[in-house]
C-alpha positions as CSV (number, residue, x, y, z in Angstrom):
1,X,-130.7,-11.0,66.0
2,X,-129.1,-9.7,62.6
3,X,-130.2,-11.9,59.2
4,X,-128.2,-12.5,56.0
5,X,-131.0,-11.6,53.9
6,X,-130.6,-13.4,49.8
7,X,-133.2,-13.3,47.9
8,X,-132.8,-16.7,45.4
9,X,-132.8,-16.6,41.9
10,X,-134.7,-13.4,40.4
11,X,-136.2,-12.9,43.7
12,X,-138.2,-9.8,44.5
13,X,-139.8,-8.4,47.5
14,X,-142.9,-6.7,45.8
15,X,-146.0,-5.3,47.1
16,X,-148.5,-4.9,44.7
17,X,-152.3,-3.6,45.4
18,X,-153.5,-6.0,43.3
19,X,-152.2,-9.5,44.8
20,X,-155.4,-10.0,46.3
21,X,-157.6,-9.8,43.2
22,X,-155.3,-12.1,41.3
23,X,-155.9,-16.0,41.6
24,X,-152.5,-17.1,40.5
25,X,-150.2,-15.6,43.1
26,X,-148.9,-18.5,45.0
27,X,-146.1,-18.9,48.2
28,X,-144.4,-21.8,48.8
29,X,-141.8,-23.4,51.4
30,X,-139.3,-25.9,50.1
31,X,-136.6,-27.6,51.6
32,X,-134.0,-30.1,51.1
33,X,-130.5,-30.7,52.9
34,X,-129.3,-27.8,55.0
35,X,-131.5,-25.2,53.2
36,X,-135.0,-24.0,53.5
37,X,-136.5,-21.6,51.2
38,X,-139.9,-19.2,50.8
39,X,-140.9,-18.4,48.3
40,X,-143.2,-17.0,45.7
41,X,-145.0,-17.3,41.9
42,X,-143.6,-13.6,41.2
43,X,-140.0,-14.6,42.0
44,X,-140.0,-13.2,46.0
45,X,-138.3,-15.5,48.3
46,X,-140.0,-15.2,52.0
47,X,-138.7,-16.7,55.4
48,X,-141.6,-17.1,58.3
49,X,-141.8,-13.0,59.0
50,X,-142.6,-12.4,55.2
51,X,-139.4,-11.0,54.4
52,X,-137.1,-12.1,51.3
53,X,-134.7,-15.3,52.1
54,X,-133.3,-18.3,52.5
55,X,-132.2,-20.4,55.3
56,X,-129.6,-22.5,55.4
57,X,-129.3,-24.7,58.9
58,X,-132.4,-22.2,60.2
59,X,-130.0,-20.3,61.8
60,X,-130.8,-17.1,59.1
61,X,-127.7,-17.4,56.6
62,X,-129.9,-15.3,54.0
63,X,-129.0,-13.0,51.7
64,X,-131.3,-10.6,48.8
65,X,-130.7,-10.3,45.6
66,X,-131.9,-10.8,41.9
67,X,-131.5,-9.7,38.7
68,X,-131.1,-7.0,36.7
69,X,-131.2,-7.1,33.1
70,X,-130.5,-3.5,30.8
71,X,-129.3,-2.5,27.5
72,X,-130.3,0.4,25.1
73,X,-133.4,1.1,22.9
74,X,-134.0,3.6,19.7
75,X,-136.9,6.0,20.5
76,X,-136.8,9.7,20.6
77,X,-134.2,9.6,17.8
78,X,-131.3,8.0,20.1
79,X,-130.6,5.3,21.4
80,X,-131.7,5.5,25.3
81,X,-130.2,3.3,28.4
82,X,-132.6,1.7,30.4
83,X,-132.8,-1.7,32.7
84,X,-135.7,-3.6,34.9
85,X,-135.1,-5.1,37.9
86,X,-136.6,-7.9,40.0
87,X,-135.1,-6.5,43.2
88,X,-134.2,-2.9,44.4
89,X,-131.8,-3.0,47.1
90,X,-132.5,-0.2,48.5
91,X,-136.2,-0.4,48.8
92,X,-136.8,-4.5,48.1
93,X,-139.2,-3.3,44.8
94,X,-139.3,-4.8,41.6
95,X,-140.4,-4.4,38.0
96,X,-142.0,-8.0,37.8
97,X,-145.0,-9.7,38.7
98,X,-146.6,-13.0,38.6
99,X,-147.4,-14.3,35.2
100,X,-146.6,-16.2,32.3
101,X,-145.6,-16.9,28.8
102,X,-149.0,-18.0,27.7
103,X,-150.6,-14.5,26.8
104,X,-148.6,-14.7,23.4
105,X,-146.4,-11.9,24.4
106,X,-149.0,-9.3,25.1
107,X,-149.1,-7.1,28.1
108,X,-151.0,-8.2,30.6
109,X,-153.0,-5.1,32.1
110,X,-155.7,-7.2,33.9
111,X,-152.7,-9.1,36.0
112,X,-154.2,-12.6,35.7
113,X,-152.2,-16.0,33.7
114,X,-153.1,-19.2,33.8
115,X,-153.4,-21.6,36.8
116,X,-151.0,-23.9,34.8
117,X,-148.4,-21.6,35.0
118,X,-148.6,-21.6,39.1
119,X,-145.7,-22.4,41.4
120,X,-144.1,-25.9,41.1
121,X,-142.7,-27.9,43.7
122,X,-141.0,-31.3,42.6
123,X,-142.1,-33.0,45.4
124,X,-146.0,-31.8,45.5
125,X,-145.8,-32.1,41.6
126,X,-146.3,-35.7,40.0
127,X,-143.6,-36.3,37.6
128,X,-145.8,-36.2,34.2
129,X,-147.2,-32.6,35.3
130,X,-143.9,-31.2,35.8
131,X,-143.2,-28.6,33.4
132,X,-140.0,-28.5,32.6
133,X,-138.9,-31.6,30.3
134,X,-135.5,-33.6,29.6
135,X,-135.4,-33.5,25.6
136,X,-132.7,-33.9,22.8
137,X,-132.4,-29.5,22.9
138,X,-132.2,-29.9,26.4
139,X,-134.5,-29.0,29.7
140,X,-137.6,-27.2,27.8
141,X,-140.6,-25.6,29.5
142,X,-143.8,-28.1,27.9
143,X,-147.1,-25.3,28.3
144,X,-149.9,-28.2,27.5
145,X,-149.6,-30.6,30.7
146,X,-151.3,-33.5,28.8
147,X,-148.5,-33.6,26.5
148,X,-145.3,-32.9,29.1
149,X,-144.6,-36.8,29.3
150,X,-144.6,-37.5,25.4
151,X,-142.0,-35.1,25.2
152,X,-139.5,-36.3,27.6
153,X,-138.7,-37.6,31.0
154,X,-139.0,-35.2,34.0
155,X,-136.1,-32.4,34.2
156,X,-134.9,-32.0,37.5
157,X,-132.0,-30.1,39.1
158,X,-131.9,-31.9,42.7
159,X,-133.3,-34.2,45.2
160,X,-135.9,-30.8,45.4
161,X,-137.0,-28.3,42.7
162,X,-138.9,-25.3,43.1
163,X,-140.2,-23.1,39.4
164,X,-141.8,-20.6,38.7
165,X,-142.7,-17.7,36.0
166,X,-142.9,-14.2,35.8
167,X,-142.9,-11.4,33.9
168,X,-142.1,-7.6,33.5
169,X,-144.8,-6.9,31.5
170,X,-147.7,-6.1,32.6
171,X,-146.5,-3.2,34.6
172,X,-145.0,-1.6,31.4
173,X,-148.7,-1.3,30.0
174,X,-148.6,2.4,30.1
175,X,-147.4,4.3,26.5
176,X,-144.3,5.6,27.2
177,X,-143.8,9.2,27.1
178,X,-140.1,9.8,27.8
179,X,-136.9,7.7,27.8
180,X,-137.0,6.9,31.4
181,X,-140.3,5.0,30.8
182,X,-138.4,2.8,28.4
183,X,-138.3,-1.0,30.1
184,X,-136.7,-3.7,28.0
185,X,-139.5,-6.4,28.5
186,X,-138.4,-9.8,29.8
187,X,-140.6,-13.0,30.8
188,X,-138.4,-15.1,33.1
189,X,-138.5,-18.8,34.2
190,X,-136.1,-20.2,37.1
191,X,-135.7,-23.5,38.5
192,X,-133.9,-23.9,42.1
193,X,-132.6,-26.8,42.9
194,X,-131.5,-28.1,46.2
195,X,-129.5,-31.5,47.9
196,X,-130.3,-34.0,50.2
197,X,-126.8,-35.9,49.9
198,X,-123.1,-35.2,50.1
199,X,-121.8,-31.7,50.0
200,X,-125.1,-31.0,48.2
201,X,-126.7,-30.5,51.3
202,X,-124.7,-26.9,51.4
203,X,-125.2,-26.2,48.1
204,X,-128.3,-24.9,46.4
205,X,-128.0,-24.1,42.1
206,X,-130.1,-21.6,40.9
207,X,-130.9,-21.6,36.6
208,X,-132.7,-18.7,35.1
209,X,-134.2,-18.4,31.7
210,X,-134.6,-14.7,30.2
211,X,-137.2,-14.5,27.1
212,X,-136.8,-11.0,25.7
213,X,-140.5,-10.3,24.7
214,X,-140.5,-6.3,23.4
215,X,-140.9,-5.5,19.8
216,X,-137.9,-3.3,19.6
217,X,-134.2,-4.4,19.4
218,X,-132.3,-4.2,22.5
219,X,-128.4,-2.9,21.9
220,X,-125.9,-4.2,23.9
221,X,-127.7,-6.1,26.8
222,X,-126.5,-7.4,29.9
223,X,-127.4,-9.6,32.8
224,X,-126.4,-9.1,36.6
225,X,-126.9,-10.4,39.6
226,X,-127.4,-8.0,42.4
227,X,-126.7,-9.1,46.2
228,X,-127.5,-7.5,49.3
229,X,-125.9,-9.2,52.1
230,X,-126.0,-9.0,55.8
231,X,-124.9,-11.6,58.1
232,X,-127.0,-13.4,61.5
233,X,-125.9,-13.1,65.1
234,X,-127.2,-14.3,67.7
235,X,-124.6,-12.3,69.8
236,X,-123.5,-8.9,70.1
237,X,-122.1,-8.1,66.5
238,X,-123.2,-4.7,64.9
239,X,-120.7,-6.0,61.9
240,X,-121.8,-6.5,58.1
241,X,-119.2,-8.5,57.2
242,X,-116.9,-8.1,54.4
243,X,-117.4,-9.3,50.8
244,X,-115.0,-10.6,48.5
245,X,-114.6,-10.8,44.9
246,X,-113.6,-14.4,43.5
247,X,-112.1,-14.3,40.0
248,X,-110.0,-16.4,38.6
249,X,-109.7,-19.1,35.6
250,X,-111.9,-21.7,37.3
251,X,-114.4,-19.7,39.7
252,X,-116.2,-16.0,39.2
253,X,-118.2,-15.2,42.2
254,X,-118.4,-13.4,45.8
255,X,-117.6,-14.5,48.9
256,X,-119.0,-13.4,52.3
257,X,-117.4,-13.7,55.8
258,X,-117.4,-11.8,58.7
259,X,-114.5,-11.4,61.5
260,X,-116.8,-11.3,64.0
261,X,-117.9,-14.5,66.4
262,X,-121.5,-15.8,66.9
263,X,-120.5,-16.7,70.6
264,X,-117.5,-17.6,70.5
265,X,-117.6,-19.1,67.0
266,X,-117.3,-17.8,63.5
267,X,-120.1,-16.8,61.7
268,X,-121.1,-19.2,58.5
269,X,-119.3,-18.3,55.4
270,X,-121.0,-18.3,51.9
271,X,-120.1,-18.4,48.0
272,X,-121.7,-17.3,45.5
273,X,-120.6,-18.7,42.2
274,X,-121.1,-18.1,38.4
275,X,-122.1,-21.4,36.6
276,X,-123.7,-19.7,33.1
277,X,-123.4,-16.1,32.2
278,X,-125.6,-14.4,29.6
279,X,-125.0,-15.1,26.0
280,X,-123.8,-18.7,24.4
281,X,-121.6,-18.8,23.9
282,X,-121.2,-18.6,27.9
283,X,-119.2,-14.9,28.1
284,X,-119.0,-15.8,31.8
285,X,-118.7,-12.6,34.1
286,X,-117.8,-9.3,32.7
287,X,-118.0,-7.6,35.6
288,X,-117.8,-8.2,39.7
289,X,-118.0,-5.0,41.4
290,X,-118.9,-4.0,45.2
291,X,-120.5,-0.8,46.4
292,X,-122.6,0.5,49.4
293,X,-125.9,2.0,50.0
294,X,-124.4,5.5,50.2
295,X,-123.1,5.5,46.3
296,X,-126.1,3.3,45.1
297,X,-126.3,4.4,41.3
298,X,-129.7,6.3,41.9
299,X,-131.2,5.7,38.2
300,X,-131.8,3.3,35.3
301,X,-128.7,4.8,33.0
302,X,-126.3,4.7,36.0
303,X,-127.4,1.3,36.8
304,X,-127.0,0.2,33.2
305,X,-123.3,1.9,33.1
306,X,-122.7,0.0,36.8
307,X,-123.5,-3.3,34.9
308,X,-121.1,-2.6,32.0
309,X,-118.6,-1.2,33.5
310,X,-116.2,-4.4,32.3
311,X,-114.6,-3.7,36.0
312,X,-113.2,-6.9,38.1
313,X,-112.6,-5.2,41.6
314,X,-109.7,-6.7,43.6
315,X,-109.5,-6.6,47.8
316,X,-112.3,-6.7,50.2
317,X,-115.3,-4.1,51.0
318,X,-116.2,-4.0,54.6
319,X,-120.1,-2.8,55.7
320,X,-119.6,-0.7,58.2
321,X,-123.5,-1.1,59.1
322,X,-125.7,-4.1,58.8
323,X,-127.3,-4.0,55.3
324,X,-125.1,-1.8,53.9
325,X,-123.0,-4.2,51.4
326,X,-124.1,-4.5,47.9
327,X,-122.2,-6.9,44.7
328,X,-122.5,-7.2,41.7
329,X,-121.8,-10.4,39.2
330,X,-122.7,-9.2,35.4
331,X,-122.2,-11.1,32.0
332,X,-122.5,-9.6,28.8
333,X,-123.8,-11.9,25.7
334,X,-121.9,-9.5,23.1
335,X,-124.8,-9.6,20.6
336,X,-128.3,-7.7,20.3
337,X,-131.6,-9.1,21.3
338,X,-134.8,-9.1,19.3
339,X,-137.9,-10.6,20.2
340,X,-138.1,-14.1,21.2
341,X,-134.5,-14.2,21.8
342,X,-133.3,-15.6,25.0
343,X,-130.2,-15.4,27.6
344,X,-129.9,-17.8,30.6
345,X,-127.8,-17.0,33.9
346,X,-127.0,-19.7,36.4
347,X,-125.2,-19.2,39.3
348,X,-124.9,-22.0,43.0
349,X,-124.8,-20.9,46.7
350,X,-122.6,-22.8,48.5
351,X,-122.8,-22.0,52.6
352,X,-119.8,-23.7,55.5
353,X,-119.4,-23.4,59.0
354,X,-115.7,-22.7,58.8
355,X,-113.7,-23.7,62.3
356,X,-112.0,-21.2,65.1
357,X,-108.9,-22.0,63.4
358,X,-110.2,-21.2,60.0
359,X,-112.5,-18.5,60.2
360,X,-112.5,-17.1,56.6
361,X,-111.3,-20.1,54.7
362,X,-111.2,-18.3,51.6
363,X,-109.0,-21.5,50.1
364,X,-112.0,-23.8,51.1
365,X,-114.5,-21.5,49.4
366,X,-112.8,-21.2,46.1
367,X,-111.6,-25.0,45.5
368,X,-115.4,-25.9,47.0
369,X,-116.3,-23.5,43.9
370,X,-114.5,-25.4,41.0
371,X,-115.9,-28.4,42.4
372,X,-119.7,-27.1,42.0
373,X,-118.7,-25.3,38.3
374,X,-116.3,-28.3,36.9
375,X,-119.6,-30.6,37.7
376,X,-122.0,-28.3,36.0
377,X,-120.3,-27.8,33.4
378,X,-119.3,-31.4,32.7
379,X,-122.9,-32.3,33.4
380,X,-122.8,-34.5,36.3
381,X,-124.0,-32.0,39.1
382,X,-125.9,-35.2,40.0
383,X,-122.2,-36.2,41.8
384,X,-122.4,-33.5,44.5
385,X,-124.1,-36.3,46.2
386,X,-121.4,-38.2,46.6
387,X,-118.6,-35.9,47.7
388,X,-117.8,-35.2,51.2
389,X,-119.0,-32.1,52.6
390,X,-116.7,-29.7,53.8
391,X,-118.2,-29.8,57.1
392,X,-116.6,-33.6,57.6
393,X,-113.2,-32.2,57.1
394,X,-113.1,-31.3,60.3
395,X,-114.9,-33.2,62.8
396,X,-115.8,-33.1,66.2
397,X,-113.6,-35.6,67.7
398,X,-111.4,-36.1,64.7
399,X,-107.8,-37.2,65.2
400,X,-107.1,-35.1,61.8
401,X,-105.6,-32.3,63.1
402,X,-102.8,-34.9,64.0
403,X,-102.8,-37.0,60.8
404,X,-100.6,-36.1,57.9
405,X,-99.3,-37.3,54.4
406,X,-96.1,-37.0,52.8
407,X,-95.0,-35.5,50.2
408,X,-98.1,-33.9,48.9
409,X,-97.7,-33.8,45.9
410,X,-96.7,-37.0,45.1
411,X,-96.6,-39.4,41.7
412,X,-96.0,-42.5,43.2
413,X,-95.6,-43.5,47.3
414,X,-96.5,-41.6,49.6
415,X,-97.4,-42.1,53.7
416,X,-99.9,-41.5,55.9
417,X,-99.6,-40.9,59.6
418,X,-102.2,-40.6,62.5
419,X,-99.7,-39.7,65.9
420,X,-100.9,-41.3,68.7
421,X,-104.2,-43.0,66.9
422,X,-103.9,-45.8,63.9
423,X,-105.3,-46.3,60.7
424,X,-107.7,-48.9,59.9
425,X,-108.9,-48.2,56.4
426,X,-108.3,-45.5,53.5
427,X,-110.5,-44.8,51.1
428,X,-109.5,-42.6,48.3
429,X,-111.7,-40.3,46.4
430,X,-111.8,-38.2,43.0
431,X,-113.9,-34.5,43.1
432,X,-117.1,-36.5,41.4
433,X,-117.2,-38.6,44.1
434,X,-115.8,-41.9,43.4
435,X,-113.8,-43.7,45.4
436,X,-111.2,-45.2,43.4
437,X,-108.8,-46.8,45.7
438,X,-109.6,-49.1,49.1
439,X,-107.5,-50.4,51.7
440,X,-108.2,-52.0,54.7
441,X,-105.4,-52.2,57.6
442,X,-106.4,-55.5,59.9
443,X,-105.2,-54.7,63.7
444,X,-104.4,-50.5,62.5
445,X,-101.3,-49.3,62.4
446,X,-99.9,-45.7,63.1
447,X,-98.1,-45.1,59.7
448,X,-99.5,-46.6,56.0
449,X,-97.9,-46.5,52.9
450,X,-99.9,-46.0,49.6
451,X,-99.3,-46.5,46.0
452,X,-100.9,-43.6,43.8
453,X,-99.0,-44.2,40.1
454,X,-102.0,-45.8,38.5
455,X,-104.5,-42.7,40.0
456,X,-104.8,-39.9,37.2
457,X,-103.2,-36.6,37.7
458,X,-105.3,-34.4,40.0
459,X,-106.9,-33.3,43.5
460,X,-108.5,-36.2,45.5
461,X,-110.2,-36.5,49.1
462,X,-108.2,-39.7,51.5
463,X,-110.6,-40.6,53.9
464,X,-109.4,-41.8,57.1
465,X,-110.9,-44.9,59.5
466,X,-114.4,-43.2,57.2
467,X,-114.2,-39.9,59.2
468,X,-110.9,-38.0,59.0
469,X,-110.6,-36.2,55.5
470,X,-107.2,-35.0,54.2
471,X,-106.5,-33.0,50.5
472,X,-104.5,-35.1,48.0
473,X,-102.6,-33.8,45.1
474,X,-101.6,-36.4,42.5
475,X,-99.2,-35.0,39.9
C-alpha cells in the first residue's frame, strides 16, 4: 500500500529526546466530514502508524508539508540568509517544538509552557475556554481563560477545529557563533478547520498565524509552503503522480493527480489552494515552484533563494518514484519584520474522487478552487455547507450523462432535457449555496423550459429531480 503523506498546517514530524520529560506535549485525533486528522501540540500531524498525515475517506489521501519561513539578518557585518522550518522533506525534522507565547518572548531552554496553551479540540473544548475569540479586530488568541468569554463569542472555522502553538525558540538557545546558526525566531499559532456539510466535507482550511519574536530586524522575509506528496494504492502502482501548478487571477495553488488506476479506478485528486499569503496587504503567491529529491536545495541560503525566486513554473512534474515530488507555494509581504510583528498564511485542501471518464479533472479542481477562495475572502466560508459536493455531480445511477441544457450560456430561455427519463423538479443554485429559483413539473416531462433574465450574471449549479447536477452560465 503507497500513502499520500500531507502534513496539515505547519506540520512537523520531530523527534525530540526530551518529549518525555515535557508535560505539555499533547496528540490528538479530529475528524469531521470526509477527513480525519492526527495530530500534535508541536504542529506534527500523525495517522494510526505515528507517521505525519491526514486522511481523507480513510483510504490514505495524505500528503507532508509545512512551513518555511526565511529572510536575512545583520551579524558578522553583512547581512546573512537564513530560514527555519517546521518540516524537512527530506528527513521529516523540524526547527519547532511545543510551546507557547506566554514566556514573554524568551527562549525557552527548559522546554516546558503552560498547560493552557495545550492542544484544543472544538468539540472536547467548552465554548467559553476556547481560545481563540470573535472580536471587532477580528479572531484573537485570549491567554487568560477566565476572561476569553468577555471578550467575544467563540471563533471557529468549521463544524470542527483543532489549535495549537508552537514555537522555534527554544532550540535556538545556543549563542550563535557563525551565520549558519542564524534562525529568524517565530512563535506560530494555527487553527484547522474541517466540514460536516455540503462540499465542506472534502474540504479542510488551514489558517496560520506567524509572530516574529527575535530582537533583530528580519530583511526581506518570506513565507512558503512546502509539500511532499505521494499518492495511495491499494493496487499495483509504483507511480508518484504528477503535480501541477494552478495560477491564474482567481486560484494559486497545486494540484495532484496520478494516471495510474487504484483497481480499475482513478486515484483521488487533491488541491491545494492559497486563501492568505504573507503580508497585508495579502501579496498572494510569489512563487509556485516544483522540484525533486535529487536537486533538494541542501542548505538554509539555497532554501531561502528557492523561496524567492519570484518563479511561477508552467507544465507538470512527474515522480518518477514514490516520495519523490516536492512544491512549493511562497508569498512575500514586501516589508521588514521587527519584533512583535506578524504575517499570516492560509491556504484549503480540497480532495475528489474524479470518474473513469474524468480522471484528472483539472477544470473541476480549479472552478472547485474559486469557489473555496471567493467564499473566504467574502467571508461566508460558512456557505460551503450548502453547496453540492462535487462528488453528486456525478452519481451512481444518474441519468446526467444523458441530460443537457441549451444554449449555455444563456440570458434569458434556455431548455433542459433528460433523453429517455423526465424531469420532475429543478432547483437552481448560486456558488454560496442558495437556491434561488424552484420549479416543480406535476406528471415529469422529458424537455423543460426555464426563464433565467431575472438571475444575476454568473455560474450556478441546476439540480435535477434533487440528484442530477449540471453547470449553468448566466451572462
Amino acid at each position: 500500500m503507497k500513502r499520500f503523506y500531507f502534513i496539515l498546517g505547519l506540520l512537523i514530524a520531530v523527534t525530540l529526546p526530551s518529549l518525555s520529560n515535557s508535560q505539555t506535549f499533547e496528540r490528538r485525533v479530529d475528524s469531521s466530514g470526509n477527513w480525519k486528522i492526527h495530530a500534535a501540540n508541536d504542529g506534527s500531524m500523525f495517522n494510526n502508524n505515528n507517521i505525519v498525515g491526514a486522511l481523507w475517506k480513510d483510504r490514505g489521501l495524505i500528503f507532508g508539508a509545512g512551513l518555511w519561513v526565511g529572510g536575512k539578518m545583520e551579524a558578522f557585518n553583512r547581512l546573512n540568509k537564513t530560514m527555519t522550518m517546521s518540516y524537512n522533506p527530506n528527513s521529516g525534522s523540524s526547527d519547532f517544538v511545543p510551546g507557547s507565547i506566554e514566556s514573554g518572548y524568551r527562549r525557552d531552554i527548559t522546554y516546558q509552557s503552560s498547560a493552557n496553551y495545550g492542544m484544543r479540540l472544538s468539540g472536547g473544548t467548552p465554548p467559553d475556554e476556547w481560545p481563540i475569540r470573535n472580536t471587532d479586530y477580528g479572531s484573537m488568541f485570549v491567554t487568560d481563560i477566565s476572561s476569553r468569554p468577555s471578550v467575544g463569542p467563540p471563533y471557529y472555522i468549521g463544524d470542527e477545529d483543532m489549535y495549537f502553538m508552537y514555537k522555534n525558540t527554544d532550540t535556538s538557545a545556543t549563542l550563535s557563533l557563525k551565520p549558519t546558526d542564524l534562525r529568524a525566531q517565530f512563535d506560530v499559532q494555527t487553527q484547522v478547520g474541517m466540514f460536516s456539510q455540503g462540499l465542506g466535507m472534502d474540504v479542510i482550511v488551514v489558517k496560520n498565524k506567524l509572530i516574529y519574536v527575535s530582537n533583530d530586524t528580519l530583511f526581506d522575509p518570506a513565507v512558503a509552503l512546502a509539500i511532499d506528496a505521494d499518492i495511495e494504492s491499494t493496487g499495483n502502482c509504483d507511480f508518484g503522480g504528477k503535480l501541477s501548478i494552478l495560477s491564474n487571477d482567481n486560484v494559486s495553488g497545486f494540484f495532484f493527480s496520478s494516471d495510474c488506476k487504484d483497481n480499475g479506478k482513478p486515484l483521488p485528486l487533491l488541491g491545494i489552494y492559497l486563501l492568505r499569503g504573507a503580508g497585508s496587504p495579502d501579496k498572494g503567491a510569489t512563487t509556485l515552484k516544483r522540484w525533486t529529491l535529487s536537486n533538494d536545495p541542501p542548505t538554509k541560503e539555497l532554501r531561502y533563494d528557492f523561496m524567492t525566486s519570484k518563479q511561477i513554473d508552467t507544465g507538470n512534474i512527474t515522480g518518477g518514484v514514490i516520495g519523490d515530488m516536492r512544491g512549493l507555494m511562497a508569498s512575500e509581504p514586501g516589508y521588514n519584520l521587527k519584533r512583535g510583528d506578524t504575517l499570516f498564511f492560509d491556504y484549503a485542501l480540497f480532495a475528489y474522487q474524479p470518474s473513469n471518464a474524468k480522471p484528472n479533472d483539472t477544470a473541476a479542481m480549479i472552478e472547485t478552487g474559486k469557489i473555496i477562495t471567493d467564499l473566504y475572502k467574502s467571508g461566508n466560508l460558512d456557505s460551503i455547507r450548502k453547496i453540492i459536493p462535487l462528488s453528486m455531480h456525478n452519481p451512481k445511477g444518474s441519468v446526467q450523462n444523458q441530460s443537457s441544457v441549451f444554449p449555455n450560456p444563456a440570458s434569458s430561455l434556455c431548455t433542459f432535457h433528460a433523453k429517455g427519463a423526465t424531469i420532475n423538479n429543478i432547483d437552481i443554485f448560486n456558488m454560496l449555496g442558495q437556491r434561488l429559483l424552484a420549479k416543480t413539473i406535476p406528471g415529469g416531462i422529458e424537455r423543460v423550459e426555464v426563464d433565467m433574465k431575472d438571475l444575476p450574471i454568473g455560474v450556478y449549479q441546476v439540480v435535477i429531480n434533487s440528484q442530477d447536477v449540471l453547470k449553468m452560465i448566466k451572462e
